[in-house]
C-alpha positions, 0 to 999 in steps of 0.5 A: 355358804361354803359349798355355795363358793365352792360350786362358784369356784369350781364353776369360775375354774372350768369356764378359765381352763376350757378358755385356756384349752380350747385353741388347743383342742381345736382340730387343725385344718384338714389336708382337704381344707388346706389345699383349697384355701392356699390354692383353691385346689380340690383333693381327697374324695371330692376330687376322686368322686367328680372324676369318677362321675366325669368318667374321662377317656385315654384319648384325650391325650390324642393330639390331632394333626395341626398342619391343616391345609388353607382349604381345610382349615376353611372347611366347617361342619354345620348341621341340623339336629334333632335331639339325641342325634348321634355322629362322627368327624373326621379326624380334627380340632374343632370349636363345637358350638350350638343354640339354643341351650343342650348338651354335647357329649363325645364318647370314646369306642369304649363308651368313655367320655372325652367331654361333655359341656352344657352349652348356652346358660348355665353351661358355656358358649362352646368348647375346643375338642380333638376328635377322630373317627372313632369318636360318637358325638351326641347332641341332647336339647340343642335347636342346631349345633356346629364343628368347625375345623381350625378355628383358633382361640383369639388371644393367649391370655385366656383358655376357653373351655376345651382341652388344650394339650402342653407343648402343643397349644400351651407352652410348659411352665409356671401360670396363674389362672383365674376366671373372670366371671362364673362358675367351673373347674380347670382338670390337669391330667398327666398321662402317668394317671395324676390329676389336678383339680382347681375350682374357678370362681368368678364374680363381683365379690368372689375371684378365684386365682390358683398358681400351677405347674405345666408339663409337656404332654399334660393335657388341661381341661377346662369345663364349667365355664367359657374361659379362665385367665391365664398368666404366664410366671417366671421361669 
């Protein structure tokens, strides 16, 4: 009878320590998990694998010359093309869209990419790029794809997808930035080699909404999704 007690008292003092015990046996949130929750931001491995994956060249901190002409702010490339088919612009910022559903990629001379969209479901309407004549654009499944010179972005509020240069489309200073319906990411790129990531999630049960900083000569990218909010803070 006594070792029956003493295996239930022994039994009763186990499961009343590891009660006891176990908030403080539970390992802490990762830096990882942290930094997404509070922020939705992505760091670590994750972060340096999709960059590694994205492959992004130096010239996406070229900023092309804004001071366009009216004839050449009216000018647009459009044309026919057939699966793979490579070329180049002259130098410009173009709005690249297509139909019906393919890629676009932009490639640097060393065969880095400066973009690359998914255009139509599941990828994007089209996206914002600065490009030279050094760059290769290649389309991969688009029945037609177009570039058109000058076209501007409708309202301050929004980001399409694209790259947007700090203190030249984008004014420096605190923002909020979420996205109002689908799936993507917004890339901070800082020319001294830092990168921030943040994921954009957009839906009926799931918004997300992350607070950045913006410096002059940062470029951002937004890619994954046609268009994130943006809100300026106070300064």
């Amino acid at each position: 009878m006594r070792v029956l007690w003493l295996i239930m008292f022994l039994f009763i003092s186990l499961l009343f320590l590891s009660g006891c015990t176990s908030p403080v046996s539970q390992a802490a949130p990762s830096e990882e998990a942290k930094s997404y929750q509070e922020n939705h931001e992505i760091i670590g491995d994750e972060k340096e694998e999709m960059l590694e994956e994205m492959n992004i060249s130096e010239t996406i901190f070229e900023i092309s010359d804004r001071d366009k002409t009216d004839e050449e702010m009216e000018a647009d490339n459009s044309f026919d093309v057939v699966n793979k088919e490579e070329f180049t612009l002259p130098a410009g910022r173009y709005w690249f869209t297509g139909e019906i559903s393919g890629n676009i990629f932009i490639y640097d001379e060393e065969g880095q990419l400066l973009i690359h969209e998914i255009i139509g479901y599941p990828g994007v309407l089209g996206f914002f790029a600065d490009v030279n004549e050094s760059h290769t654009i290649k389309i991969d499944g688009l029945e037609t794809a177009s570039a058109f010179l000058g076209w501007e972005k409708e309202t301050s509020t929004e980001l399409d997808a694209g790259i947007w240069h700090v203190g030249t489309d984008i004014e420096p200073g605190s923002y909020t930035i979420s996205a109002a319906g689908g799936f993507g990411h917004v890339i901070i790129l800082d020319p001294n080699g830092e990168t921030q990531v943040f994921e954009m999630i957009g839906s009926r049960s799931v918004s997300t909404e992350s607070e950045i900083e913006l410096k002059e000569g940062q470029v951002v990218r937004v890619t994954g999704i046609s268009s994130v909010e943006i809100e300026r803070g106070e300064n």
